[in-house]
C-alpha positions in Angstrom: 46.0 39.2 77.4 44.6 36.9 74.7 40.9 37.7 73.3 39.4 34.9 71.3 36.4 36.2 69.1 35.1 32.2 68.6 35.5 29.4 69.3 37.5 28.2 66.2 40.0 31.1 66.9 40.8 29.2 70.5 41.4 25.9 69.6 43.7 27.6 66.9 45.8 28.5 69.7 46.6 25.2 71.4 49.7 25.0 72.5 50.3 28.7 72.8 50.9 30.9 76.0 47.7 33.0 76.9 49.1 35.6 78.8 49.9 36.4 81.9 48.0 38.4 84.6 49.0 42.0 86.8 50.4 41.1 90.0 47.9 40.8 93.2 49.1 41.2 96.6 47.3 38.1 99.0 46.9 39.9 102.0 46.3 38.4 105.9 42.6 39.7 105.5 42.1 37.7 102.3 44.0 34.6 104.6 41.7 34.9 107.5 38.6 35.4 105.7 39.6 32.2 103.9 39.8 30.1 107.5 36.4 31.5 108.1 35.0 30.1 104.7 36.5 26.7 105.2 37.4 25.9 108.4 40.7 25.9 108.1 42.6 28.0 110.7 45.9 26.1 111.3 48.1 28.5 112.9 51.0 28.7 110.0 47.9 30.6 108.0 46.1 32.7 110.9 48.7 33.5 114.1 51.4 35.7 112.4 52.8 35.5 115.8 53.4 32.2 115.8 54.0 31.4 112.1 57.2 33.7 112.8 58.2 31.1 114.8 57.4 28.1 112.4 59.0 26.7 109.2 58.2 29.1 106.6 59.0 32.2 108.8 55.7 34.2 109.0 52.0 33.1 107.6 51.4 31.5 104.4 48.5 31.5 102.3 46.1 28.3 102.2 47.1 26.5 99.4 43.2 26.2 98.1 43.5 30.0 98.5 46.3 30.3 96.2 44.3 28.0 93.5 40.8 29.8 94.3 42.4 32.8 92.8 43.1 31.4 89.4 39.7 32.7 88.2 40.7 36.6 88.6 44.1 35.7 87.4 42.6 33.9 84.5 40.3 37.1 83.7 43.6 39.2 82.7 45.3 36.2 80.6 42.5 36.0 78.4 38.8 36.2 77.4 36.6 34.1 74.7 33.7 35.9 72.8 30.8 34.5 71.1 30.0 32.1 73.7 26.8 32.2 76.1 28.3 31.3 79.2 31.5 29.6 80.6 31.4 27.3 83.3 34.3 25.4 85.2 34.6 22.1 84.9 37.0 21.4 87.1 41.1 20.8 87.8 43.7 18.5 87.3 46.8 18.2 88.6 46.6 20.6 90.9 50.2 21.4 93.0 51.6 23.2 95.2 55.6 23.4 94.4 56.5 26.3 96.9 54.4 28.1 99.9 53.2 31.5 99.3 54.3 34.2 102.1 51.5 36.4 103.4 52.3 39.9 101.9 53.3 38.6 98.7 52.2 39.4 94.7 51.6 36.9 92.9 50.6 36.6 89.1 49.5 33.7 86.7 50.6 32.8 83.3 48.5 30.4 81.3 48.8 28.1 78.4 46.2 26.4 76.6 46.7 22.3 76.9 43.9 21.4 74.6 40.6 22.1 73.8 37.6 19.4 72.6 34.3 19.8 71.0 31.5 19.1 74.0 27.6 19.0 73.2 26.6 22.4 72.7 30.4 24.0 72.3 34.2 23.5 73.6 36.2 22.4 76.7 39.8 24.1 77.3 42.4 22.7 79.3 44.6 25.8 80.6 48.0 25.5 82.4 47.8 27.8 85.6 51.5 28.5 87.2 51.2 31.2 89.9 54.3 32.9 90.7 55.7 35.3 92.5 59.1 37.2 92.9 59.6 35.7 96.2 60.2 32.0 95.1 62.3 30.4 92.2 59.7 27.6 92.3 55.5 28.3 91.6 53.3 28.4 94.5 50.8 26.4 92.3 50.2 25.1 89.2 47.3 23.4 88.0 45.6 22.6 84.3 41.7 24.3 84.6 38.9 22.8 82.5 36.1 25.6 81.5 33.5 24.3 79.5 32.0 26.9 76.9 28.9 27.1 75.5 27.5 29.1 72.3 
């Protein structure tokens, strides 16, 4: 993990890897309490019954699931002082590269894109890949923009 004191000291380290995060098992519970937040109960993520049945050969995580946990991930790759809040901004290119098995830990590693002056302090763009052993390919990646303010 990465701990920035100020401001200056991040956007020192563009271009640099963060860190990356302790693993994090996504478990059916988290899945299913997911479907209940959004709506989203499609059988391949809520009937493990089924799902052994379908393409990826049990449940899989929702793939917003899998990018919703970017900011606990985040948490362990690093940390910015001096500043009076952080607020997310929002994502781009956000993706999905490989599905992510019910059961299985996953961890993030993050890089820092770039980061801007904004009125009042900075904007970071972090690269987010969240892998696990499981795959040879991510199960998402996707550049965050938090906005910080001193």
């Amino acid at each position: 993990m990465t701990t920035f004191t100020t401001l200056d000291e991040l956007t020192a380290a563009v271009g640099t890897e963060l860190g990356t995060s302790a693993w994090h098992t996504v478990t059916q519970e988290q899945v299913n309490q997911f479907a209940e937040a959004t709506g989203d109960h499609q059988w391949i993520h809520v009937d493990p019954e089924r799902a052994k049945e379908g393409p990826f050969g049990g449940p899989i995580a929702h793939g917003y699931l899998t990018l919703s946990l970017i900011p606990l991930l985040a948490k362990e790759c690093y940390g910015v002082g001096g500043v009076r809040m952080a607020v997310n901004y929002g994502s781009d290119k956000v993706r999905f590269p490989a599905p992510l098995p019910v059961g299985t830990a996953v961890r993030a590693t993050a890089e820092l894109l770039s980061v801007t002056e904004v009125s009042g302090g900075a904007q970071a763009v972090v690269r987010f890949s969240v892998v696990s052993e499981a795959s040879p390919k991510p199960h998402c990646v996707a550049e965050t923009i938090t906005r910080f303010y001193v």
